[in-house]
N, C-alpha and C positions, 0 to 999 in steps of 0.2 A: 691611597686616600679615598676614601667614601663618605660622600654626602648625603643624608638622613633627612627628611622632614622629621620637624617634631612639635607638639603642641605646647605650648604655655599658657597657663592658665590662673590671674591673680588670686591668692587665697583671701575667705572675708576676713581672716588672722592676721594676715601681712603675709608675704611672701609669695612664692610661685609650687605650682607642681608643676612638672613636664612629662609628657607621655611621648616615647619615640611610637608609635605606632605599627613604622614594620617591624618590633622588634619586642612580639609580646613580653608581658610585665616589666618592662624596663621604664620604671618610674622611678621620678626621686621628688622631692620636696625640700628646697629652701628657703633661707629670709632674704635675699635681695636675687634682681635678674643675672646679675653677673656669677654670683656664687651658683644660682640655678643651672644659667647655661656650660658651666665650669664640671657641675656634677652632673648632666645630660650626658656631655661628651664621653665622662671618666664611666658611667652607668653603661652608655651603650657600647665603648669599648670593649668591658668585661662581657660584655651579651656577646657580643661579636665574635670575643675570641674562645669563644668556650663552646660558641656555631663551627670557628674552622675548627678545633680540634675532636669536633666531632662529624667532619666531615656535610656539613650542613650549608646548603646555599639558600643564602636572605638578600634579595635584591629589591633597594629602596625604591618606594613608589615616587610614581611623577608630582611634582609639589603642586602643577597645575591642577592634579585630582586631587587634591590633600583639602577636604576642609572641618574644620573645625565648631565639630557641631553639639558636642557635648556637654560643655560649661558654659557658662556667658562669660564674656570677655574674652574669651580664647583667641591665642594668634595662631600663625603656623610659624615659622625660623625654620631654617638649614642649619645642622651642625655637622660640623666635616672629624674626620674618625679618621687617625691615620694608624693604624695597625704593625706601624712598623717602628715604634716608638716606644 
């Protein structure tokens, strides 16, 4: 299991984007926070697993350092990745 910082961010459209960060271009965009953090986890999965079979080590940053400074209203959340699922 692995635990991610990731940013959410309200769109002025309605919904959210999320940026996992360690985890370049791993964005998605949904219309409610649940569907967002739902496709966060299923997004950075596929990153993830496509790092082990290429033999790729990505180790999440401390969320202490994690802030979010690029949109307004931006939060940080943890989403946990279990890879063996």
């Amino acid at each position: 299991k692995l635990i991610y910082p990731s940013f959410f961010y309200p769109c002025k459209e309605g919904g959210y984007t999320v940026i996992v960060p360690d985890l370049p271009g791993c964005v998605t965009k949904e219309n409610t926070l649940a569907e967002a953090i739902d496709m966060a986890v299923d997004a950075a999965s596929r990153w993830l697993l496509d790092a082990v079979e290429n033999n790729e080590q990505i180790s999440p940053s401390d969320i202490k350092n994690v802030i979010t400074d690029k949109y307004e209203n931006g939060f940080v959340s943890l989403i946990s990745i279990d890879l063996d699922e």
